[in-house]
N, C-alpha and C positions, 0 to 999 in steps of 0.2 A: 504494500500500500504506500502512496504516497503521502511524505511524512510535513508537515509544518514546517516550513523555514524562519517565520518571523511572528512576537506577537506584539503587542500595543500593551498590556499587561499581562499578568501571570493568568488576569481571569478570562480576557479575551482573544480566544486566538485569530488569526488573520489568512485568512484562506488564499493563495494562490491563486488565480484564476486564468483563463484564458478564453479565448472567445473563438471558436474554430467554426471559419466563412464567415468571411465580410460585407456581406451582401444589406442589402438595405432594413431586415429587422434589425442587424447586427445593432446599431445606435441606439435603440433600446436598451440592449444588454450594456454594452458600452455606458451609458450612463447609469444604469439600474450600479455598474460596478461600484461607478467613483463615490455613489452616496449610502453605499452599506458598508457598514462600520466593521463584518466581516470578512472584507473581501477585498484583494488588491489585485488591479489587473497585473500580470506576470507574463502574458506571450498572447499572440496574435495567430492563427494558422489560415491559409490559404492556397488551395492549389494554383489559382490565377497568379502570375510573380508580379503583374501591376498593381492590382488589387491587394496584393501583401505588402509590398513598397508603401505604400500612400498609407494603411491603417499602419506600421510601424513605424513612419513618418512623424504619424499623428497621435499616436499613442506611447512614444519614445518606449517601447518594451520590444523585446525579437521577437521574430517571425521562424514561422517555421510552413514547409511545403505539406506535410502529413503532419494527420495526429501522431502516428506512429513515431515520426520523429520528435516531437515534442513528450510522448511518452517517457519513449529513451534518455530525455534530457535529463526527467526528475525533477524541472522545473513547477510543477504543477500541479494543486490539490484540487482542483472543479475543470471542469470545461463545459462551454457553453455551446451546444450544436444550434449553430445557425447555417448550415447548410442547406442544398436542394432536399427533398423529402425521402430520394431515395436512401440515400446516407446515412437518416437518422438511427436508425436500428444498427446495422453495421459499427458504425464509431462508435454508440451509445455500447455498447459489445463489449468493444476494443479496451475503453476507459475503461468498463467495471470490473471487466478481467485483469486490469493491472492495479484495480486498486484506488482508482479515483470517481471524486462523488463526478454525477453526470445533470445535466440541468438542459432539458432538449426542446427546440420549438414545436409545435404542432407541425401536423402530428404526430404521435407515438411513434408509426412509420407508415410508408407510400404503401405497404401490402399486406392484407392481414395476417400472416400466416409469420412474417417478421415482427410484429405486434406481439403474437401471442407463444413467439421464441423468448421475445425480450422479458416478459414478464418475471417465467421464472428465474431466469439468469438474475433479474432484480433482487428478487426473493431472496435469492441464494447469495449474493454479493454482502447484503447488509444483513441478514444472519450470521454468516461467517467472517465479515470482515467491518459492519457499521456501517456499506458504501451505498450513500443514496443517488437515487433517481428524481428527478421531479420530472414534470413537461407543465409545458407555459400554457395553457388555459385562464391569464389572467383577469378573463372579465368574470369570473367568479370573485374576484376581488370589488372590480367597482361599488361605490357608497350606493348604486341605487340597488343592483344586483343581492349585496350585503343585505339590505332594509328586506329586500322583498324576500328571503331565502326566512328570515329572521321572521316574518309576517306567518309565513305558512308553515315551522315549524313551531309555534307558540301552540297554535291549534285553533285561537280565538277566532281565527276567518269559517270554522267549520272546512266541512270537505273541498276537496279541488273537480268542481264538476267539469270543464272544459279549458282548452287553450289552444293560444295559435303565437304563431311567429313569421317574422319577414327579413330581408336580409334585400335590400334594394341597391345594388352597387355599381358601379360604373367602370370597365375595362375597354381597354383599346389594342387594338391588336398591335399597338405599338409598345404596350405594356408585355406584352409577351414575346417580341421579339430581343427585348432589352434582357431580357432572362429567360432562352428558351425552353427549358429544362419546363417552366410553367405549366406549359398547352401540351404537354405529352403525358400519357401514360407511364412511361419507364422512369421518367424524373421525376413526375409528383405523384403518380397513383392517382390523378383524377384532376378536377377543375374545380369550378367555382364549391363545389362540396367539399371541396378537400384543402383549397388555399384562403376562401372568405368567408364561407358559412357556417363551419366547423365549430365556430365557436358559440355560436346562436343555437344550435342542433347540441351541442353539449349543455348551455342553460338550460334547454330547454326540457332533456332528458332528468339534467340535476337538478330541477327544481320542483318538475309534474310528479316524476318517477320514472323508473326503469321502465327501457319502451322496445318493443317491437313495430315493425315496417305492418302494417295492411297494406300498402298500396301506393305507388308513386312511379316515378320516371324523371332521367336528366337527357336532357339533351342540349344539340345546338341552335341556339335561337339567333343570335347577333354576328356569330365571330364563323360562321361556317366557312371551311377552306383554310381559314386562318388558325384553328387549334383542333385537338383531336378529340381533346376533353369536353367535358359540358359546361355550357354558359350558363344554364337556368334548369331550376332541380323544383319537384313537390312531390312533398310526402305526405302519407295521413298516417297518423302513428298511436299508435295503444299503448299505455301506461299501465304499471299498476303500485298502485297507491298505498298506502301505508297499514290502510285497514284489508288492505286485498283485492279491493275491488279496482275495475279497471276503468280509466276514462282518457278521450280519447283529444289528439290536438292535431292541428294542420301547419305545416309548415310551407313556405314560397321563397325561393331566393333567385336573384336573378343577376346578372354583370351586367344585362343590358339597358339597364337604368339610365337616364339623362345624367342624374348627379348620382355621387354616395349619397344617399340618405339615412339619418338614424335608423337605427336599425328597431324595430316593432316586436313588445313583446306583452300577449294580454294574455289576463289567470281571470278564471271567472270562479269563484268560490258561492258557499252557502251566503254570507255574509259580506260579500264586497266582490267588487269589483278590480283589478290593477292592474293598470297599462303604463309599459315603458315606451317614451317616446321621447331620450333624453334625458328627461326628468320620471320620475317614478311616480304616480297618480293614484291616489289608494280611495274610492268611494265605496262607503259605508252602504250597508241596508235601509241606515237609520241617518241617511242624507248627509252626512260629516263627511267632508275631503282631507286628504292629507299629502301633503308630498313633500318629496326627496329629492335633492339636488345632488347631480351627480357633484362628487369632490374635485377630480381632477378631468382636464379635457387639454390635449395634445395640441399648441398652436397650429395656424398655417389649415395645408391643405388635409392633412391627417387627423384633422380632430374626429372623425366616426370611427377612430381605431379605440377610443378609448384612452388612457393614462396607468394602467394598475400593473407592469410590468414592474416597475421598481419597489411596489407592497408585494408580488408573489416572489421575485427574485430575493427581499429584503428575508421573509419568511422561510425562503428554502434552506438560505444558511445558517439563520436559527436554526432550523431542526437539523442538521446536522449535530449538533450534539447533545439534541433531547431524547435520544434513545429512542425513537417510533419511525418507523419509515415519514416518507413526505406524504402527507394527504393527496394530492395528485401525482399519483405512479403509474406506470405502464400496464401495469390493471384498470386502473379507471380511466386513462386517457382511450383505452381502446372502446370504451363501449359509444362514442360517438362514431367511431372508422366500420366498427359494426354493423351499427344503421347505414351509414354510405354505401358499405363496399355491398348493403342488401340492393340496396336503390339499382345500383351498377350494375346488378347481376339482370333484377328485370328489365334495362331497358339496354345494354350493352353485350348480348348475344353471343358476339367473337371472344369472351372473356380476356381481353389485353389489360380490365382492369384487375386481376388477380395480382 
């Protein structure tokens, strides 16, 4: 295992880090690094050598062309996978096997059958050696996300009879030429399901309950010729609910959207009403309003990504030394690629999404 090089006090130690693919989440991580009090960035990896030049430019730490090689260095107690999707499971592999904690972007991985290798390797890493996992699902962090997760397990809303979600985005086949790897199968394992809406369709599972597919299809709607993957996905999906019973919600996402729009998410309970549209909207039975402002929101042209990278990155290396794996592991991250890779199966025939 990879051991501690430096700490700030006897009580706090100082994690290592590094951020392997610098691609455009990469600046998330990259800053999530400099403001957690755990964490020092330590090395950069990148297979591109321009791409590696300009972030070790910019981050005055070394570069390295392979995880592997940075492995070998010893320089490193975390790594961060921000790589293409197919990658994540392989490196996530690599690291655990030698002994270092892993912290991976969505999703768990491009194919399920690599999802559901990683798992136990997870398992087995931090039994015998401490070594965790997370994956970035950060908007289970956001303040409104938080209120409403918090509303429906108090129990006061009574039961959850229906819900639905949207995921309204806007891509350009120029966006996929800039990162090929995007609009294919072999790089990402899918499209707009698997690069934008992922994170909506895991709310949405973590919040109603555990859910199975009745019924849906992705396809290409905007970007035909231009990608292989799907622009616009809908599901109808089955929950089941804490008491046992099951109820049922609909999802719609689409890239072909004029703008990004907030993204849409409504719970209909015994007792209230609550729609995300931004702000979090909670109407009573008993005609009382309440709402939630979300806390944080990304300047510029990214603010529908959300802000909560740096509260789940902050949290991961807390639990490193609280003895319990990380709440979000490669068990729970995979039951959203679950629902996906069903969606893919009904409406993509040649199975290239396996």
């Amino acid at each position: 295992m990879a051991t501690d090089a430096s700490a700030e006090s006897p009580q706090a130690l100082v994690r290592r880090a590094a951020v392997v693919g610098c691609g455009d989440i990469s600046a998330q991580h990259f800053a999530a690094i400099e403001a957690v009090d755990g964490a020092r960035l330590a090395a950069v990896v990148d297979t591109d050598p321009e791409r590696l030049a300009k972030a070790e430019a910019a981050h005055g730490v070394p570069g390295y062309a392979s995880l592997g090689e940075l492995l070998d260095s010893g320089a490193v107690d975390v790594v961060h996978l921000c790589t293409p999707h197919n990658a994540h499971a392989p490196l996530a592999l690599e690291a655990l096997a030698r002994g270092v904690h892993v912290l991976t972007e969505k999703p768990v991985a491009h194919v399920l059958s690599d999802a559901e290798a990683l798992a136990p390797a997870a398992r087995k890493a931090f039994a015998e050696h401490g070594v965790q996992l997370g994956v970035c699902f950060q908007n289970r962090y956001n303040a409104t996300i938080r209120a409403l997760r918090g509303l429906l397990e108090s129990g006061s809303l009574g039961r959850v009879l229906a819900a639905n979600a949207t995921v309204m985005w806007h891509r350009t086949a120029d966006y996929y030429a800039a990162r090929p790897w995007r609009g294919t199968w072999e790089g990402s394992g899918g499209g707009l399901l698997m690069n934008q809406a992922i994170h909506t369709l895991d709310l949405l599972q973590w919040l109603v309950g555990p859910a199975k597919v009745l019924g849906g299809g992705a396809s290409r709607r905007a970007l035909e010729g231009v990608i292989e993957v799907e622009d616009t996905a809908d599901i109808l999906l089955e929950h089941t609910r804490d008491d046992g019973e099951s109820v049922r919600s609909v999802f719609y996402a689409t890239n072909a959207n004029a703008v990004n729009s907030p993204i849409t998410l409504d719970i209909v309970t015994e007792r209230a009403e609550l729609s995300l549209r931004g702000v979090l909207t909670v109407r009573y039975a008993d005609g009382t309003v309440d709402v939630v402002e979300e806390s944080g929101i990304l300047p510029g042209e990214r603010s529908y990504w959300g802000a909560s990278h740096r509260l789940l990155i902050a949290d991961f290396y807390a639990s490193l030394d609280s003895g319990v794996p990380f709440w979000i592991g490669a068990e729970e991250a995979t039951a959203a690629l679950r629902l996906i890779k069903d969606v893919y199966a009904r409406s993509f025939p040649e199975g290239r999404w396996l």
